[in-house]
C-alpha positions as CSV (number, residue, x, y, z in Angstrom):
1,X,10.7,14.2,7.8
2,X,8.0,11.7,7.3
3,X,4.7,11.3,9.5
4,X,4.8,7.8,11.8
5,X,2.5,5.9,9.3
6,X,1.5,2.4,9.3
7,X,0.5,1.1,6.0
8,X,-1.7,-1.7,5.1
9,X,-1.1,-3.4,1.5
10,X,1.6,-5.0,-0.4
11,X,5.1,-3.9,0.3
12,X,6.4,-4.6,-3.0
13,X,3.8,-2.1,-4.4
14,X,4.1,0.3,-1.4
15,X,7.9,0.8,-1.8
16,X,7.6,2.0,-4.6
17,X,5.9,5.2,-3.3
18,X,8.0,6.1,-0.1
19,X,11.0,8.7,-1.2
20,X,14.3,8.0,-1.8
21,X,16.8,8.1,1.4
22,X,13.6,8.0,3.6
23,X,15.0,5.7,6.2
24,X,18.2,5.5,7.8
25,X,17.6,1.7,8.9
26,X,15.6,-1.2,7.5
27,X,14.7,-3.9,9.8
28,X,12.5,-6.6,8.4
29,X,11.4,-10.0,10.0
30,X,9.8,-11.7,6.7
31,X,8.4,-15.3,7.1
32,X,10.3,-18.1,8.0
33,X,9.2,-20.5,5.2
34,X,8.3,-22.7,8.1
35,X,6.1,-24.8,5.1
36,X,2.7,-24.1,7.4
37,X,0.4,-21.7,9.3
38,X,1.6,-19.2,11.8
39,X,-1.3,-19.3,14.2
40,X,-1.6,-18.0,17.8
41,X,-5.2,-18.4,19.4
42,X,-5.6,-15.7,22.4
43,X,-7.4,-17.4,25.7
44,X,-8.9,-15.0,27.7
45,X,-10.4,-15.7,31.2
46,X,-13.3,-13.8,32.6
47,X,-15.2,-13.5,36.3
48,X,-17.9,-16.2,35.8
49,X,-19.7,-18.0,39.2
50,X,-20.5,-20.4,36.8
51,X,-17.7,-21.0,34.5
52,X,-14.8,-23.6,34.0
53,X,-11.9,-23.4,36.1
54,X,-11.4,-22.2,39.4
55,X,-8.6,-19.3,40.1
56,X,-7.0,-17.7,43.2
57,X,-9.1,-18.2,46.6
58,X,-11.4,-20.0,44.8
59,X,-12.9,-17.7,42.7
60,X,-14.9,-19.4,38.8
61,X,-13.5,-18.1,36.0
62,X,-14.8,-18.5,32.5
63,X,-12.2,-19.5,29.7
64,X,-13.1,-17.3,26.6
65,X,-11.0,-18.2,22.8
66,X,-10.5,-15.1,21.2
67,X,-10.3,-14.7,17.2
68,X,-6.9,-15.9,15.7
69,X,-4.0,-14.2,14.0
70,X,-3.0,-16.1,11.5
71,X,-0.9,-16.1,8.5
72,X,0.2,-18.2,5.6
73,X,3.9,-19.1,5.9
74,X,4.9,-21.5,2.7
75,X,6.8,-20.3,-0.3
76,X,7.6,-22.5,-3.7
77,X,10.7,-19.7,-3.9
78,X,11.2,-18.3,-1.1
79,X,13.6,-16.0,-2.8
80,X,12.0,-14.8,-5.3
81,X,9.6,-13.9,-3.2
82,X,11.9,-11.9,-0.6
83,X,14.4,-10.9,-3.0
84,X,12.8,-8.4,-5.6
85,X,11.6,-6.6,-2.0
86,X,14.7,-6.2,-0.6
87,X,16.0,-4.9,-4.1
88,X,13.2,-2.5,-4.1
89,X,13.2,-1.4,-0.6
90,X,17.2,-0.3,-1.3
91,X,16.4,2.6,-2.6
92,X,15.1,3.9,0.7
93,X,18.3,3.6,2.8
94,X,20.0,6.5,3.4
95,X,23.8,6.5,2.1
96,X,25.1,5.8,5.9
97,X,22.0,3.7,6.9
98,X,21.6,-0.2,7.7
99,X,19.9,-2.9,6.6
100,X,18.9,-5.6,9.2
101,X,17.4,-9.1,7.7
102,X,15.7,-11.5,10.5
103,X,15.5,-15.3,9.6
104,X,15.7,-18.4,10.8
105,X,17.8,-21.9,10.0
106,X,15.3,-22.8,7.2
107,X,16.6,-19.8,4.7
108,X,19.3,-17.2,6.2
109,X,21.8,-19.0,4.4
110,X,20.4,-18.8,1.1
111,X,19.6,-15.2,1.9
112,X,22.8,-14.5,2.8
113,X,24.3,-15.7,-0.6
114,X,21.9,-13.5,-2.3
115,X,22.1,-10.6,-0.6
116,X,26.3,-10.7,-0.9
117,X,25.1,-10.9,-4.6
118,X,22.7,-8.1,-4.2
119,X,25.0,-5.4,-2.4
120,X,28.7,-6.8,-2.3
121,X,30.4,-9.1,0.2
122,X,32.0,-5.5,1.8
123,X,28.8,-4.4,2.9
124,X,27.9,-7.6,5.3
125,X,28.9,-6.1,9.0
126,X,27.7,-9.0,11.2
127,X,25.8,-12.1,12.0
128,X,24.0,-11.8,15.1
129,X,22.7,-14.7,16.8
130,X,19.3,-14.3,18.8
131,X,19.5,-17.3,21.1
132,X,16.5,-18.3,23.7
133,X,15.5,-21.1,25.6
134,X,11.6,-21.3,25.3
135,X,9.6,-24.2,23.6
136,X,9.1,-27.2,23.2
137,X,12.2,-29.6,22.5
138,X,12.9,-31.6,19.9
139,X,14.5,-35.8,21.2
140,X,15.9,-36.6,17.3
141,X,18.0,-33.6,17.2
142,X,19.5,-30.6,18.9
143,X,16.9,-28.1,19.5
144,X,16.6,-25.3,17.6
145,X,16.3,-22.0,20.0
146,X,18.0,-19.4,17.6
147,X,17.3,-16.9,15.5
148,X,19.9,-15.4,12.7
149,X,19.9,-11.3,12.1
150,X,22.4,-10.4,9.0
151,X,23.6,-7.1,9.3
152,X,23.9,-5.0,6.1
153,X,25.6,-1.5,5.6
154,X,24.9,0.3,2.5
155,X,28.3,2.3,2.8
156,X,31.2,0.8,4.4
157,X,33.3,3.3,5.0
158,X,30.4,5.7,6.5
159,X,27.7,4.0,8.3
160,X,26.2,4.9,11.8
161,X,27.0,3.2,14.7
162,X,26.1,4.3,18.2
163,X,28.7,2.3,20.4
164,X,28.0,4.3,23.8
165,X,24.6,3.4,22.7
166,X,24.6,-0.2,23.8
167,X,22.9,-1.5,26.6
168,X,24.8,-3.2,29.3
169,X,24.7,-6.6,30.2
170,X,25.7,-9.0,33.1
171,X,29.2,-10.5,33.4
172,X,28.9,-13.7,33.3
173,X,32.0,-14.7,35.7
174,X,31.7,-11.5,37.9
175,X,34.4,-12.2,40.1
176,X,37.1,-12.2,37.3
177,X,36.7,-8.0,37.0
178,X,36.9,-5.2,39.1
179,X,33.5,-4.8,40.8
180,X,33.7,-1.1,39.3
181,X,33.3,-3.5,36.0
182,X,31.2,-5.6,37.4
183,X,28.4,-3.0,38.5
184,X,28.4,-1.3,35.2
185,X,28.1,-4.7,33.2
186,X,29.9,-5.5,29.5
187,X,28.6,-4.6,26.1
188,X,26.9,-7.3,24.4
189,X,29.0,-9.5,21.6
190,X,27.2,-10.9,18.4
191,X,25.1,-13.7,20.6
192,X,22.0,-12.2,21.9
193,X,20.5,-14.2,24.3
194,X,17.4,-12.4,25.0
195,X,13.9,-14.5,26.0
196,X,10.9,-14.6,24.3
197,X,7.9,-12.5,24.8
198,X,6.3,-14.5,27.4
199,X,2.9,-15.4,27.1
200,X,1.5,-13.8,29.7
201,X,3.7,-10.5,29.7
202,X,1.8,-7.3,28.6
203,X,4.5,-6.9,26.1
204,X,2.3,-9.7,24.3
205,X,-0.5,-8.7,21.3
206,X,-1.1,-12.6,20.6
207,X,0.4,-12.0,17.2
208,X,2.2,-14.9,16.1
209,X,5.8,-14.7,15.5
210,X,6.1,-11.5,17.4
211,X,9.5,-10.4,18.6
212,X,10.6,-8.9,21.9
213,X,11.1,-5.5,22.0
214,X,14.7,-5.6,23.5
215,X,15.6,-7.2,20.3
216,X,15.0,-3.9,18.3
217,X,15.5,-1.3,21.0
218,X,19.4,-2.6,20.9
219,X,19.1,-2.5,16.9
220,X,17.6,1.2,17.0
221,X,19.6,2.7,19.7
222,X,22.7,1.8,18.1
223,X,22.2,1.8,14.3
224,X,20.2,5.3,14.7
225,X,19.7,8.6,15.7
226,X,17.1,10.5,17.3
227,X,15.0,11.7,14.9
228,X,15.5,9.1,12.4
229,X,13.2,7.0,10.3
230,X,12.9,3.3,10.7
231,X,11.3,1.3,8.2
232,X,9.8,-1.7,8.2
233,X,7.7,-3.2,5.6
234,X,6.9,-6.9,7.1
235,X,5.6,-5.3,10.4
236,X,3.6,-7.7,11.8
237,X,2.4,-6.7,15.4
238,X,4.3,-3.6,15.0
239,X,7.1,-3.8,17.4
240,X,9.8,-1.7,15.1
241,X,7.3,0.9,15.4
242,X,6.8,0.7,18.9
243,X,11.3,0.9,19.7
244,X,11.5,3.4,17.0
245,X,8.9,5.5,19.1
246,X,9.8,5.3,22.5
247,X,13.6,6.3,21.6
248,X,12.3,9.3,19.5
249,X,12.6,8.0,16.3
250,X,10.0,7.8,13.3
251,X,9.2,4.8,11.7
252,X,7.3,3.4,8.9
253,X,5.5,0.3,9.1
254,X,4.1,-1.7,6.0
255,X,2.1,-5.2,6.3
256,X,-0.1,-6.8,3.6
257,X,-2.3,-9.0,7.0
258,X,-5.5,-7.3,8.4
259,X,-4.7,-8.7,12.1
260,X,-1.3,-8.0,11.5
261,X,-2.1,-4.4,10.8
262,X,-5.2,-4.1,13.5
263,X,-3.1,-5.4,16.0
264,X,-0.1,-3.2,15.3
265,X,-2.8,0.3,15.0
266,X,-4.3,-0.4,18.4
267,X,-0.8,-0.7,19.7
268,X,0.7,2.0,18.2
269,X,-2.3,4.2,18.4
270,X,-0.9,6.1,21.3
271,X,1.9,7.6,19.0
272,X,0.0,8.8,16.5
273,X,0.3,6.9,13.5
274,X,-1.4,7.7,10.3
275,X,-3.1,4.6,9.2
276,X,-3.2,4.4,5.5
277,X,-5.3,1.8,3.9
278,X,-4.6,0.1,0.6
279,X,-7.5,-2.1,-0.2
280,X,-10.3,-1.0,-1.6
281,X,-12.9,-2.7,0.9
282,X,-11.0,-0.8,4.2
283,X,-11.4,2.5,5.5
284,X,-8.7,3.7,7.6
285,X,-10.9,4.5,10.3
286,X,-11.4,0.0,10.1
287,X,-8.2,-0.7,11.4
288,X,-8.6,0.3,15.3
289,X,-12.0,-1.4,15.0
């Protein structure tokens, strides 16, 4: 069984080096191909007599901007990019694992093409559909407040899946079951309608993009077992690592962003993970600096 490690460099080049059968899922949330930056500045307010805004009772507060997590999200090819990783990172499902890709409305259906290419139309179990209602709206269109996760098995005669695992959610019409039904609430379908992180929640790290961790405690509960490995090789803030943890599972995290990584050590750093530094310039020690 592997360490919990967290590893900082390219994931195409990292892959390469993890064992065969490693992981019994893969979840990865890649970029979006949004055509931009992926910015979140973190405001921080502080006790100041003299500073500029006034809080609760009328205390001064001073209104601090913290440094930015940032990263580049534009792509030429987007698949060509994503595609050879995915490929590569095969190799390190077990023979009843999963495979989870997270994207958006810009490329899941191009990705989805290519990965019924890559592993067979058989092995595609699901679409899940992450819906929210956060943001701002769009008045040309219908707003966009969904998220697409593909669902992947490697074997599909033999894969896990933890039904009494599932969390329970409310009935929406209550009064049309038993109340013994009603109390212990319905298991979810393939639309997720989970919020946000919100932004002043201590789930947040003020990475960008991060997801919620009821997303992914849903995805490991179910599509693992304790003990497992969870891999995860665009990691941003590191909130696979977190879910994996807290239900007793291992996970390894990969991510080729300083913050990203940083961010994602500090968090994680009550677990234990090994930080392993690929760049030539960074100590290991660096990244809960």
């Amino acid at each position: 069984m592997m360490a919990d490690t967290l590893y900082y460099g390219d994931n195409l080049e990292i892959l390469a080096q993890l064992p065969t059968g490693c992981a019994r899922l893969i979840y990865i949330d890649p970029p979006f191909n949004t055509g931009g930056c992926q910015k979140r500045t973190r405001i921080k307010a502080v006790a100041d007599e003299n500073g500029d805004r006034t809080g609760f009772a009328g205390r001064r507060y001073k209104t601090l901007v913290q440094a930015s997590s940032s990263y580049q999200d534009s792509f030429d090819d987007f698949l060509k990019f994503l595609m050879p990783r995915i490929e590569a990172s095969l190799r390190c499902v077990t023979p009843d694992g999963s495979f989870f890709l997270h994207l958006d409305y810009r490329e899941v259906h191009y990705a989805k093409v290519a990965m019924d290419a890559l592993l067979g139309r058989s092995h595609f179990m699901n679409e899940i559909i992450w819906s929210y209602d956060y943001g701002a709206r769009q008045r040309n269109r219908w707003p966009t407040k969904h998220d697409t996760i593909l669902w992947y098995v490697m074997d599909p005669a033999n894969y896990t899946f933890n039904y009494d695992q599932m969390d329970r959610i409310p009935y929406m019409a209550p009064g049309l079951v038993t109340r013994e039904k009603a109390e212990r609430g319905k298991t979810p379908t393939d639309v997720w309608w989970h919020t946000v992180v919100p932004t002043n929640g201590r789930e947040k790290t003020g990475y960008p993009t991060q997801k919620p961790l009821g997303i992914l405690n849903r995805i490991i509960r179910v599509h693992t077992n304790p003990g497992d490995t969870v891999l995860d090789y665009f990691a941003g803030s590191g909130t696979t690592g977190e879910a994996a943890a807290l239900h007793n599972r291992r996970f390894i995290l990969v991510d080729n962003n300083l913050d990203a990584v940083q961010i994602a050590a500090k968090r994680l750093a009550r677990f234990g993970p090994n930080c392993v530094g690929f760049h030539p310039s960074l100590q290991a020690e660096a990244l809960l600096s």
